[in-house]
One Martini backbone bead per residue (centre of mass of N, CA, C, O) as a GRO file, in nm:
protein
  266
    1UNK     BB    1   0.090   0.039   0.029
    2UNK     BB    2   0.083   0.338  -0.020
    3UNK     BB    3   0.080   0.664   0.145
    4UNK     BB    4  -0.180   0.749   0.060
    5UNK     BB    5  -0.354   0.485   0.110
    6UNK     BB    6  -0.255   0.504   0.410
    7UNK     BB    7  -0.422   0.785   0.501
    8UNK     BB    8  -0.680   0.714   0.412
    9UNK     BB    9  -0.735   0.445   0.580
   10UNK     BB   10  -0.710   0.615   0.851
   11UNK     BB   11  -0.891   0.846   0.773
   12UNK     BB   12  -1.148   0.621   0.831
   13UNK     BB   13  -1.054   0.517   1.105
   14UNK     BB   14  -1.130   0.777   1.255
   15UNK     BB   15  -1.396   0.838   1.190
   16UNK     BB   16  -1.544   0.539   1.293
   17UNK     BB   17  -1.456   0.620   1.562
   18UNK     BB   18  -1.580   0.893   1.648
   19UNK     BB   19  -1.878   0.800   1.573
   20UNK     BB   20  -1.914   0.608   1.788
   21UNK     BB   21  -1.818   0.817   2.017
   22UNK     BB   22  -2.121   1.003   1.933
   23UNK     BB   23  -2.300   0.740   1.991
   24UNK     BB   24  -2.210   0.689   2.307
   25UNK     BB   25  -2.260   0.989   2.401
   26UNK     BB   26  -2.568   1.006   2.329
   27UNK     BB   27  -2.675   0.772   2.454
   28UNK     BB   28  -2.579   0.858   2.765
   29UNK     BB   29  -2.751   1.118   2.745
   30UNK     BB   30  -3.022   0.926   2.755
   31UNK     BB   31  -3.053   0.677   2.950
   32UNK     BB   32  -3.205   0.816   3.199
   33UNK     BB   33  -3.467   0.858   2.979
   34UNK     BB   34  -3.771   0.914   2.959
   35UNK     BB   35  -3.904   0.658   2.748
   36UNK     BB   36  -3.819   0.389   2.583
   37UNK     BB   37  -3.789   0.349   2.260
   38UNK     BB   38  -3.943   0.196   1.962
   39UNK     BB   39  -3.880   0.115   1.623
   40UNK     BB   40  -3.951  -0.092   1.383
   41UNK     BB   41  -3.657  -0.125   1.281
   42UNK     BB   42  -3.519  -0.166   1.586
   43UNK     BB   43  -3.694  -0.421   1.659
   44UNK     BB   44  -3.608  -0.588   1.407
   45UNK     BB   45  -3.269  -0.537   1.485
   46UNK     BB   46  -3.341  -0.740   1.752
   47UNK     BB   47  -3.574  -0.982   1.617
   48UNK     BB   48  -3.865  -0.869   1.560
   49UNK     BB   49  -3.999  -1.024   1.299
   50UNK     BB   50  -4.267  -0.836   1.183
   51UNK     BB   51  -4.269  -0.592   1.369
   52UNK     BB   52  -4.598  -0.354   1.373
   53UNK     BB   53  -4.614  -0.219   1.738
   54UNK     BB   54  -4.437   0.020   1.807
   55UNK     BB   55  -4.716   0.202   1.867
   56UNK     BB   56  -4.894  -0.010   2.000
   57UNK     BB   57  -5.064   0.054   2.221
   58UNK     BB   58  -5.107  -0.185   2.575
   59UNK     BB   59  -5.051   0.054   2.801
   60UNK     BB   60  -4.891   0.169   3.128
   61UNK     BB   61  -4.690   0.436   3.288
   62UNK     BB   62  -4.646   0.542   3.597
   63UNK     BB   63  -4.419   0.801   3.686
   64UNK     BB   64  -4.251   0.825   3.944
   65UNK     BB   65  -4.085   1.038   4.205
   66UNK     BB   66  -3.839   1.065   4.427
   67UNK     BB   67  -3.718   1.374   4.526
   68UNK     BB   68  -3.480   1.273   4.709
   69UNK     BB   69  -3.345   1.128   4.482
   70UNK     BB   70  -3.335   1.285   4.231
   71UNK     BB   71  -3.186   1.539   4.362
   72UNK     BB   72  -2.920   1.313   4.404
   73UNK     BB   73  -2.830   1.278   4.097
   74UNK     BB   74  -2.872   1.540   3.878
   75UNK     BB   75  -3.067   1.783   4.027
   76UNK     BB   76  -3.089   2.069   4.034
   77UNK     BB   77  -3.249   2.149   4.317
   78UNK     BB   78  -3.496   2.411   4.365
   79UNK     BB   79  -3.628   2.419   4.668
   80UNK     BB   80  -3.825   2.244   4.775
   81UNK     BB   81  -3.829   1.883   4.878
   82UNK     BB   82  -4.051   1.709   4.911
   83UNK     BB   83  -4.183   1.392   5.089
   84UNK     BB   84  -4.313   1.287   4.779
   85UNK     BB   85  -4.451   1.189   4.515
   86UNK     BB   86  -4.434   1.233   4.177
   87UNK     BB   87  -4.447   1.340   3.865
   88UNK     BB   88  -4.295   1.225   3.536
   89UNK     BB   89  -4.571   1.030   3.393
   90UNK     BB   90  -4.759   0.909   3.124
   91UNK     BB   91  -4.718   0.612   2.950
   92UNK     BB   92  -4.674   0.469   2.666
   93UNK     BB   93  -4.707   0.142   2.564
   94UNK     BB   94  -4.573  -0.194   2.447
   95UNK     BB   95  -4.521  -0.537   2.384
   96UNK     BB   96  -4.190  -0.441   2.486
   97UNK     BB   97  -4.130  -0.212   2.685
   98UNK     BB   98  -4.200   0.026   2.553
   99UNK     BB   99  -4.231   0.294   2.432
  100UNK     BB  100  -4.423   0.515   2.235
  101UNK     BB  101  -4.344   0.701   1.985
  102UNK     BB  102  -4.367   0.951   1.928
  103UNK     BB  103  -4.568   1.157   1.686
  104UNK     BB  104  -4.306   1.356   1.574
  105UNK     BB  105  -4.192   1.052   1.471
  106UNK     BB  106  -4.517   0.871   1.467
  107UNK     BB  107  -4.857   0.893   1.341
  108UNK     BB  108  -4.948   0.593   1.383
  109UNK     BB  109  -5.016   0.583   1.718
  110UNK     BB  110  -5.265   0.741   1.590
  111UNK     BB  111  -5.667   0.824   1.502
  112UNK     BB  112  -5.611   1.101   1.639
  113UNK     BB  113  -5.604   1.436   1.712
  114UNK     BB  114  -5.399   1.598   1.830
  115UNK     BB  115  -5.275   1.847   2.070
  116UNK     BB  116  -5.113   2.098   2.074
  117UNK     BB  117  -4.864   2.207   2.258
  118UNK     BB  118  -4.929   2.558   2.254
  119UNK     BB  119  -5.240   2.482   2.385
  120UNK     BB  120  -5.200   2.378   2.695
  121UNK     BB  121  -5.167   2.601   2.881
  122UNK     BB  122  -5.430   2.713   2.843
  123UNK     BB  123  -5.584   2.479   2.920
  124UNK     BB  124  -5.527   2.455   3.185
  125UNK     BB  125  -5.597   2.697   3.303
  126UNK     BB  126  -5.922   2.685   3.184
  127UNK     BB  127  -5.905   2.425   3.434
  128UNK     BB  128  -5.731   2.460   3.688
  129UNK     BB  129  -5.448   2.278   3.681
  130UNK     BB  130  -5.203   2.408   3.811
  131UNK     BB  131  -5.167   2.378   4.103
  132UNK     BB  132  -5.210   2.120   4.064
  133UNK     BB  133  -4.954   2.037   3.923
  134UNK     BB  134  -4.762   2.157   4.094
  135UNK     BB  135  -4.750   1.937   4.323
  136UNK     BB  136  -4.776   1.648   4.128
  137UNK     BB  137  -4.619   1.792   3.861
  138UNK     BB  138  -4.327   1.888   3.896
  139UNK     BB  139  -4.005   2.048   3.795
  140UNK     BB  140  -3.760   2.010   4.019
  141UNK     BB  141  -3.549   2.214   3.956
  142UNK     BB  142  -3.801   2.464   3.952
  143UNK     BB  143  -4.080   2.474   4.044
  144UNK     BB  144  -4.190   2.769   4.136
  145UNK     BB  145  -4.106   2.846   3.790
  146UNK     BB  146  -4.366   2.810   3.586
  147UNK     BB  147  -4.165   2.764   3.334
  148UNK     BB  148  -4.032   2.490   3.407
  149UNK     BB  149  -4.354   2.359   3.424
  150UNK     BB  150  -4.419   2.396   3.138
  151UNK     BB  151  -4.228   2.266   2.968
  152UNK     BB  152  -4.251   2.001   3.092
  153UNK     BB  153  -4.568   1.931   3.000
  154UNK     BB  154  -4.530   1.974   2.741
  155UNK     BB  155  -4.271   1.758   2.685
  156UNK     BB  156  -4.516   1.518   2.818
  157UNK     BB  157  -4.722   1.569   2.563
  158UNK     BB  158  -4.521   1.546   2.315
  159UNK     BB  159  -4.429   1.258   2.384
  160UNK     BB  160  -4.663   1.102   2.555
  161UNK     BB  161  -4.961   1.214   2.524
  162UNK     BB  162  -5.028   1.205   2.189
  163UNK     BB  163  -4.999   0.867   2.246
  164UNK     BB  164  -5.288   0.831   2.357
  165UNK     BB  165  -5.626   0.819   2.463
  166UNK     BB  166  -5.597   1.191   2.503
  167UNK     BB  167  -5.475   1.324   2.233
  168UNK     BB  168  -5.805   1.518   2.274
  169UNK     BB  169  -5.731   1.526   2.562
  170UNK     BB  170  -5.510   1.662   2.790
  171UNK     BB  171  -5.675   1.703   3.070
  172UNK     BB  172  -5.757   1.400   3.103
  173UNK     BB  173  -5.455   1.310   3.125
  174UNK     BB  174  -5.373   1.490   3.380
  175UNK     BB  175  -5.571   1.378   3.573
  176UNK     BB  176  -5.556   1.115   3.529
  177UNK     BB  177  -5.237   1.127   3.691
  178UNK     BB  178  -5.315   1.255   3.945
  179UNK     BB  179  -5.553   1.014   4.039
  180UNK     BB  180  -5.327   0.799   4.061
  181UNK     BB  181  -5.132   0.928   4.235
  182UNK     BB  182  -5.302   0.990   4.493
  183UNK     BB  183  -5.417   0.730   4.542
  184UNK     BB  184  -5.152   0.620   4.625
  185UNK     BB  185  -5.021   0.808   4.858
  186UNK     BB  186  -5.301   0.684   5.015
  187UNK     BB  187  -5.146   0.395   5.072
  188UNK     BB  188  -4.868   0.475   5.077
  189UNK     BB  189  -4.546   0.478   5.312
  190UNK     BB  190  -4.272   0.582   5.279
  191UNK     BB  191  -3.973   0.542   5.405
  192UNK     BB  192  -3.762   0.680   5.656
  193UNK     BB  193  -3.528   0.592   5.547
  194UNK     BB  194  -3.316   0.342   5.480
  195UNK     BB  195  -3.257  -0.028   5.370
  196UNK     BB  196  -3.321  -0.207   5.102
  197UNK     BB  197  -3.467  -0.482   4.947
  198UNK     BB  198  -3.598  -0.498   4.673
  199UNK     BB  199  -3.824  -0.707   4.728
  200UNK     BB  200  -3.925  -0.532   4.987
  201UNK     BB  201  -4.038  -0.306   4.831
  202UNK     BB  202  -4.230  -0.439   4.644
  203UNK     BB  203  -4.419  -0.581   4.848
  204UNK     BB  204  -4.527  -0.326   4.981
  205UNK     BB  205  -4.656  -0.208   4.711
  206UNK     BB  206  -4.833  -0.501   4.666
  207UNK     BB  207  -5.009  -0.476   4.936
  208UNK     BB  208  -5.169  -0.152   4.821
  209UNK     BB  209  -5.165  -0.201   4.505
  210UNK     BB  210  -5.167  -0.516   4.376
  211UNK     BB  211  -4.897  -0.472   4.266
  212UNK     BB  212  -4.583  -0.468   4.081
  213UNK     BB  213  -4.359  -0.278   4.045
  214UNK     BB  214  -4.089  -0.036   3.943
  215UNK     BB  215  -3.782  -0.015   4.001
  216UNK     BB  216  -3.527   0.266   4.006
  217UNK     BB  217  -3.200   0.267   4.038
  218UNK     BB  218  -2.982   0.479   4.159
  219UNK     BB  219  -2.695   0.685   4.175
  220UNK     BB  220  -2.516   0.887   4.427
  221UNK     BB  221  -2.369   1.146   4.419
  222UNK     BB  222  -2.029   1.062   4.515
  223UNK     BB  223  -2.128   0.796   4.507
  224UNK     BB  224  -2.205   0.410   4.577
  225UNK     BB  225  -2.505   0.478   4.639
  226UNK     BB  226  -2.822   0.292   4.594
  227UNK     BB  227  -3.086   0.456   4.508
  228UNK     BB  228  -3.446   0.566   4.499
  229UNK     BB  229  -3.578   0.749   4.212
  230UNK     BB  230  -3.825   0.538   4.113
  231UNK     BB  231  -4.153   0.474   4.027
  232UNK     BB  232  -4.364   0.191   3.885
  233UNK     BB  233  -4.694   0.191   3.731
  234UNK     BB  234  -4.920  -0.061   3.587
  235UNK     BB  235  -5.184  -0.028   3.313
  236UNK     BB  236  -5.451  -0.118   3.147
  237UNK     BB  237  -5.589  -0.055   2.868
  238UNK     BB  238  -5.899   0.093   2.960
  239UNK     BB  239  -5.781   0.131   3.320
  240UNK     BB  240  -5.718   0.418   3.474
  241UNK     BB  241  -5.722   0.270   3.777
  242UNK     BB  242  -5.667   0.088   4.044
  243UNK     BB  243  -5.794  -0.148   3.937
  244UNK     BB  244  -5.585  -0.131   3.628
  245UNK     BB  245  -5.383  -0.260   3.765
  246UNK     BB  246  -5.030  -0.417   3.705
  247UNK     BB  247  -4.747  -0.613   3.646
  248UNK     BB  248  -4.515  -0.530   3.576
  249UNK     BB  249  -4.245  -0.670   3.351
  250UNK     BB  250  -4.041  -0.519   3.565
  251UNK     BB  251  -3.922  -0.446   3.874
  252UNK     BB  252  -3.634  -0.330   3.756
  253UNK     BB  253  -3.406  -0.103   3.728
  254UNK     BB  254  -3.109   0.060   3.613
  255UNK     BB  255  -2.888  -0.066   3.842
  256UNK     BB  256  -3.020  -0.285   3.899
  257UNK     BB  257  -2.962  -0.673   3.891
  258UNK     BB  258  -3.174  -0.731   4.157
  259UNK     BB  259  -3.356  -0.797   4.451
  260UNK     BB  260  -3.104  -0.862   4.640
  261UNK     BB  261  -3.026  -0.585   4.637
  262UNK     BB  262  -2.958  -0.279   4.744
  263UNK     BB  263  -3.166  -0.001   4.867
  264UNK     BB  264  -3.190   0.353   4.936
  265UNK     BB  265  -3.375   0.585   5.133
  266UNK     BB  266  -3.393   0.929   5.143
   0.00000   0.00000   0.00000
């Protein structure tokens, strides 16, 4: 090999090191955010052959933050941190426990004509639903601050809100979630600090809820330590009450690889 097609060779090996390493590192900046989604595609290069149901709802997941946890994750949180449980969001599954991918990646998640999300803030405002919103679904990062609560909610609205079965009626979806997480709050009592194996926090979620939840585990900034940052209940479509909880398809995520593993609540 001549010395052009040495340096010509070199620099396609160097291109294609770099790009690995800036998809190594979108993925990573993504791997915390919720709801994992999957299209028709990457689906099929999974090995589910055939696979043409990546957008069809089949169920939901109420995700739950515990705000003492999570804001000792990544978030900066400004003001009073909850010491209770808040919503994260409710998204539409699929039948691999996937998300379903946005509306505004795949508009045939849904045969409804979703609201605009410029609409939201509007509609909720004229429904007086703002103040229980700040409570139940605040933005934790700096909930006081209407505008990071209002992108917050615009964003779980576009994200996960228009492939659900209230994409003509946004209302009714953050009700319908609101409903779901206070009903929650008030038959589970979280513990007050210390450490506990995952299998005992489920079953204790499953004593009062009817089901098994799924724990998801987060780690500590600074620390080595496993802490509890959110909580996810799941629902079967078209029953989005108490009654119509189920078991989670898997009861733990994050970094937890066991239910005998052990996580701190803070």
């Amino acid at each position: 090999m001549n010395l052009g097609k040495m340096k010509k060779h070199c620099n396609n090996i160097v291109l294609a090191v770099a790009l690995v390493a800036c998809l190594s590192v979108q993925m990573s900046c993504h791997a915390a955010e919720a709801p994992a989604t999957a299209t028709n595609v990457e689906l099929q290069q999974q090995g589910h052959v055939g696979v043409s149901d990546a957008t069809t709802l089949v169920s939901y997941k109420l995700a739950l933050q515990w705000p003492p946890g999570a804001c000792s994750v990544s978030y900066k949180c400004k003001g009073d941190i909850p010491k209770t449980f808040t919503i994260f969001g409710l998204w539409p599954q699929n039948s691999y426990n996937y998300g379903v991918p946005p509306y505004s990646k795949d508009p045939s998640c849904t045969s409804l004509k979703p609201v605009p999300t410029d609409r939201i803030m509007g509609l909720l405002q004229k429904a007086d639903l703002v103040e229980e919103l700040t409570e139940a679904w605040p933005n934790l990062k700096n909930s006081k601050y209407p505008p990071k609560n209002q992108q917050f909610w615009e964003h779980q609205w576009e994200q996960n809100g228009m492939c659900t079965d209230f994409g003509d009626n946004p209302i009714q979806y953050f009700k319908t979630a609101i409903n779901l997480r206070d009903q929650f709050v008030k038959v589970y009592q979280p513990p007050s600090g210390g450490s506990y194996k995952v299998k005992v926090l489920l079953q204790r979620v499953k004593n009062v809820a009817k089901a098994t939840p799924e724990i998801v585990c987060r780690k500590q900034i600074g620390t080595n330590t496993t802490i509890v940052g959110e909580l996810h209940l799941c629902y079967k479509k078209g029953n989005l009450t108490p009654e119509g909880i189920e078991d989670c398809k898997r009861p733990f995520s994050g970094i937890c690889k066991s239910e005998l593993d052990v996580v701190k609540f803070l």
